[in-house]
C-alpha positions, 0 to 999 in steps of 0.5 A, a space after each residue: 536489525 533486518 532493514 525492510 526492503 518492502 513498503 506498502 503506501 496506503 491512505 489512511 490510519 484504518 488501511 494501515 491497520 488492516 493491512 497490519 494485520 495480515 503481513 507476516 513479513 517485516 514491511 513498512 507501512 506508509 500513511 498519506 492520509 489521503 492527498 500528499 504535496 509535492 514536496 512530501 511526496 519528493 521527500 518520500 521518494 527520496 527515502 524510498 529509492 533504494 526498496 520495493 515500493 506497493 501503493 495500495 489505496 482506495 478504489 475511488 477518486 481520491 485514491 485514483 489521484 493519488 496513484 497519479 502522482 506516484 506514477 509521475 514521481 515514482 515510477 517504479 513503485 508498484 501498484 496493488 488493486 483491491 476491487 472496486 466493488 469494495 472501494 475502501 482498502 479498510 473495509 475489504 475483506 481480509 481475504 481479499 487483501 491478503 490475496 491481493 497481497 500475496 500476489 504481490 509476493 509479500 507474506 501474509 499470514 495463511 489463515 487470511 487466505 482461507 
């Protein structure tokens, strides 16, 4: 079996889902659901040291937050932004996802990008 190399952190259940959608490659898609302590959050960088790690959570306070506290414990994850006029990963358009994606250079299927 191909280990996954790649991992997205997202907030919620719904990013997942629409996230899940759109990735044709093999990537591990973390739920936060919404703030993550301390010691699940070391946990989590523990797990995660060794792949490429993409936090991509919601234009709004709550997910700014949580962007702040991967900065601090895990410095080199990288971040991904949706627009802020869609504030919620789960419901930005596709298209807009699997660009922000694909920018990212995680593969996402080609009809999304249309």
């Amino acid at each position: 079996m191909m280990e996954v190399e790649k991992v997205i952190i997202v907030e919620g259940r719904s990013d997942k889902k629409q996230i899940e959608m759109l990735i044709k490659e093999p990537v591990e898609i973390l739920c936060t659901n919404g703030t993550i302590s301390l010691a699940k959050l070391d946990e989590l960088v523990d797990t995660l040291y060794d792949k490429d790690v993409y936090v991509l959570v919601d234009a709004d306070e709550a997910g700014e937050k949580l962007r702040k506290q991967f900065r601090k414990e895990f410095p080199q994850a990288e971040h991904l932004y949706i627009d802020k006029s869609y504030r919620e990963v789960a419901t930005a358009p596709k298209q807009h996802l699997a660009s922000v994606l694909l920018g990212a250079d995680i593969d996402v299927y080609t009809e999304y990008l249309r």
